[in-house]
Structures are given as C-alpha cells and as structure tokens.
C-alpha angles and dihedrals in degrees: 000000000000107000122195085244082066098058130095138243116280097001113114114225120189109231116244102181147347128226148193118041151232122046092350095057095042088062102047088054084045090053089056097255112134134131121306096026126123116232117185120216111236114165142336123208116244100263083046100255128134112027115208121218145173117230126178085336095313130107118217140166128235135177125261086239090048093050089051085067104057112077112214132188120265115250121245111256114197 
C-alpha cells in the first residue's frame, strides 16, 4: 500500500481510498480530498509534518498521521 505521506515533493498522485474514521476522516472528506482526485505534493516541513498539498486549485495543510491514511496510486516510474 502506497500511502500520500510516501510520496515525494512535487510529484501528483490520484487518491484511491481513504481510512480510518470519525473526526479524522471527516476532515480529510471536508478538505476535498476523496477518491479519484489528483493532490499534488508541494512541500513537507522539515520534521515531516505537516505535508502541503494542492487540491482542486486550493493549498492546504494536513498532518503526517492523516496522510498515512489516505492510499494513493504509485507513480509510474519509467
């Protein structure tokens, strides 16, 4: 499983699904991101939280635990 905390600065990934439950969950669906969308990796802090994204045109911030949660597709490495 391939999860959005794995991926690296500046590369897109499509979601695939969401876990967990509960308040987490329900923030991560209330940030946008659900299954099918692209996110777009922009920058990580450097302890590794929190993880910034764009999303549908919109950057947003999200915790390293929350990312771990969302599974992404791999990239294609040529």
């Amino acid at each position: 499983m391939y999860t959005l905390d794995q991926v690296p600065v500046g590369d897109t990934v499509v979601v695939k699904k969401i876990y967990g439950e509960g308040r987490t969950r329900r923030r991560i669906m209330d940030m946008g991101l659900t299954r099918g969308i692209s996110v777009l990796v922009r920058r990580v802090a450097p302890l590794g939280d929190p993880i910034e994204l764009k999303v549908r045109g919109y950057e947003l911030s999200i915790r390293k635990t929350e990312a771990a949660a969302i599974e992404v597709e791999e990239p294609d490495i040529h």
